[in-house]
TITIMI-636357 format. One record per residue (C-alpha): residue number from 1; x, y, z; residue in three letters. Coordinates in Angstrom, 1 decimal, always signed. Each point is the difference from the previous one (the first is absolute). Layout:
<pts>
NUM  X  Y  Z  ala
...
</pts>
This chain:
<pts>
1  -0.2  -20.7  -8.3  unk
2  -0.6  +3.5  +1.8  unk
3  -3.4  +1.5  -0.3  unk
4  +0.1  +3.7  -1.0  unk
5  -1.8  +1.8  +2.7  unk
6  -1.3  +3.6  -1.2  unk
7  -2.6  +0.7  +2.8  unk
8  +1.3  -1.4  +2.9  unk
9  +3.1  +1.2  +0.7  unk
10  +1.3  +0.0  +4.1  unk
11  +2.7  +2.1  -1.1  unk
12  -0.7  +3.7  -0.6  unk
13  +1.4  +1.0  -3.4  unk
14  -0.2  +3.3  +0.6  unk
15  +1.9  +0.5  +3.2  unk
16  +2.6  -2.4  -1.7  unk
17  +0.1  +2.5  -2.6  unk
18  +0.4  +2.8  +2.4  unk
19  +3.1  -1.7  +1.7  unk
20  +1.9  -0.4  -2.9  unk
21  -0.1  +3.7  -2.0  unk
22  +0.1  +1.5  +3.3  unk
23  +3.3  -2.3  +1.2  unk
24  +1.4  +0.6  -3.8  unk
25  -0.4  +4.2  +0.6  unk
26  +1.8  -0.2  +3.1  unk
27  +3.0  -2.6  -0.6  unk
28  +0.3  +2.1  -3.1  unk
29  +0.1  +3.4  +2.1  unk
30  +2.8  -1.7  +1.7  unk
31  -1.8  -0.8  +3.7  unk
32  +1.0  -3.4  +1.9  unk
33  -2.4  -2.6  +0.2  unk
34  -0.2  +0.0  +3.9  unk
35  -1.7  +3.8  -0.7  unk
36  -1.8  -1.4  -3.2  unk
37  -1.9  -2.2  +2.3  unk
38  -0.7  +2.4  +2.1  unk
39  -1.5  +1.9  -2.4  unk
40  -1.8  -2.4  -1.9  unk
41  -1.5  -0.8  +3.5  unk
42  -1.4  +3.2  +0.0  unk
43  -1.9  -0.5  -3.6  unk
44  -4.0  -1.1  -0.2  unk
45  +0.2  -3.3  -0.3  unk
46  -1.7  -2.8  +2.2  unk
47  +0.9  -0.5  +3.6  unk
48  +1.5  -3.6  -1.2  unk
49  +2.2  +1.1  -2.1  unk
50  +1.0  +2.9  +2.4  unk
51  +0.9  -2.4  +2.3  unk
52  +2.2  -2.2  -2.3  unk
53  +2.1  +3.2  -0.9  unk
54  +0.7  +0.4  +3.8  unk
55  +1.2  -3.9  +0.3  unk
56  +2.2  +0.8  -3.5  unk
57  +1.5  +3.0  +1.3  unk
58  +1.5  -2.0  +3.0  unk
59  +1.0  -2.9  -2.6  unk
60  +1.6  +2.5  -1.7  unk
61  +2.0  +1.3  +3.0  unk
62  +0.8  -3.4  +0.8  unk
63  +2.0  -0.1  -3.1  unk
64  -2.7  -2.2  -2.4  unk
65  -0.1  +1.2  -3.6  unk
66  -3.4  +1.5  -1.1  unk
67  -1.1  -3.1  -1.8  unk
68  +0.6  -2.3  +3.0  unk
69  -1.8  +2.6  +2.5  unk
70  -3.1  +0.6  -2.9  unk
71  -0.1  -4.4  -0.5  unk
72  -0.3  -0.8  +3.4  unk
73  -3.8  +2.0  -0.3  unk
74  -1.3  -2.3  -3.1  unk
75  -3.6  +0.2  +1.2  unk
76  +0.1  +4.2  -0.8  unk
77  +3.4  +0.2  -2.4  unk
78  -1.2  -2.9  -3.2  unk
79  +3.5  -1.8  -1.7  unk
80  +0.0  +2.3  -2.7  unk
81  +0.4  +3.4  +2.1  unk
82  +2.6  -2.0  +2.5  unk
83  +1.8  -1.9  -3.8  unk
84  +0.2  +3.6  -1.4  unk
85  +1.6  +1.8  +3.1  unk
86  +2.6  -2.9  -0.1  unk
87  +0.9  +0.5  -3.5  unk
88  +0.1  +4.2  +0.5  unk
89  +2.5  -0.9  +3.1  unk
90  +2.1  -2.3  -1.8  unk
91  +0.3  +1.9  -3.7  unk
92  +0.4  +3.5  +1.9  unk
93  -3.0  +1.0  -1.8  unk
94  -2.1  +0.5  +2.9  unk
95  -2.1  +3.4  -1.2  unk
96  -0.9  -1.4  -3.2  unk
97  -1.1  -2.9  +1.4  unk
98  -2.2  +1.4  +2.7  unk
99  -1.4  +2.1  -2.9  unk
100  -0.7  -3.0  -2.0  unk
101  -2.3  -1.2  +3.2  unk
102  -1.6  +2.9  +0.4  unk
103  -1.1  +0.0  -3.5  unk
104  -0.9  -4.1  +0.2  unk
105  -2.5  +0.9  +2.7  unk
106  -1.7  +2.9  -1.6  unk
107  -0.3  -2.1  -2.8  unk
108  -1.5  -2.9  +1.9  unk
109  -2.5  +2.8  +2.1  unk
110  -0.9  +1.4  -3.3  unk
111  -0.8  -3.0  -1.7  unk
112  -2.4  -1.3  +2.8  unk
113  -1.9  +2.9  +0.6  unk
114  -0.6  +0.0  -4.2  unk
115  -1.2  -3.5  +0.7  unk
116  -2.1  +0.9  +2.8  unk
117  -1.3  +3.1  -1.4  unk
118  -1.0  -1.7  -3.5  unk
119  -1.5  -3.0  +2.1  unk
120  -2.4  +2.4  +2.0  unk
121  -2.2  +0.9  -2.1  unk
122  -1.2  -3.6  -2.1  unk
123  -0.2  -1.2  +4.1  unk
124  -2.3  +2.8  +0.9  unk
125  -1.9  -0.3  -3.1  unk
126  -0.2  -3.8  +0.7  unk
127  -1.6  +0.6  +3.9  unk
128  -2.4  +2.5  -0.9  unk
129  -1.3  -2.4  -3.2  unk
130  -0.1  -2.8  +2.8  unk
131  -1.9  +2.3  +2.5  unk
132  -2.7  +1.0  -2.5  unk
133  -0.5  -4.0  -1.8  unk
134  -0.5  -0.8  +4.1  unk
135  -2.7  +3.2  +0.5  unk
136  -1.3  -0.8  -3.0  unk
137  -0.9  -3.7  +0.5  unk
138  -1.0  +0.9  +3.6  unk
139  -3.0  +2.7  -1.2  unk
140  -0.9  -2.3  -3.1  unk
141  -0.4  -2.8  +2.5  unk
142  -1.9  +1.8  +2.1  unk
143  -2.8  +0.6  -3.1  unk
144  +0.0  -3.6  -1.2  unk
</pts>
């Protein structure tokens, strides 16, 4: 059984959601995906996954599809992204596809800064009732 990680992600949801409206713009403008790449590698994302576009781009050239050159980077590109690309590929329904991620991911961002945000607060609330029980019992000592 998988254990649902909603803090602790290694993978950056939001650059993952970059990637995909920005690639779904383009292809649907009509550009190649060797000057996609390019491109995307010009975005603000993290130097990691900068460097993966790079290494896809010459998969690419080489003649690799897009979801063989995006699964052979499974620490940065999860199943689901790679899983999605290779159904868009394969049904010719690429744009919508690449849509459907970018809208997965904004979800995903969106739902764990809600968690985060509503979280905050009871955790502040619980340190500073923690800091003044310890002041409290350490002046109330002090008069005993």
């Amino acid at each position: 059984m998988k254990k649902i990680k909603l803090l602790a992600n290694k993978r950056d949801n939001n650059s993952l959601a970059l990637l995909a409206g920005n690639m779904a713009s383009l292809y649907e403008s009509g550009i190649s995906f060797l000057i996609i790449m390019d491109l995307l590698i010009e975005l603000p994302i993290k130097k990691n996954y900068k460097e993966s576009l790079i290494k896809i781009k010459e998969e690419i050239k080489s003649g690799r599809s897009l979801e063989e050159a995006f699964s052979s980077y499974k620490d940065l590109y999860p199943e689901f992204f790679v899983g999605m690309i290779s159904v868009g590929e394969k049904s010719g329904n690429l744009i919508k596809v690449l849509r459907g991620i970018e809208r997965y991911y904004k979800k995903i961002n969106y739902i764990r800064e809600t968690i985060i945000n509503a979280l905050s607060y009871p955790i502040i609330l619980l340190i500073s009732i923690l800091i003044l029980v310890l002041v409290n019992f350490y002046y109330s000592s002090k008069f005993i």
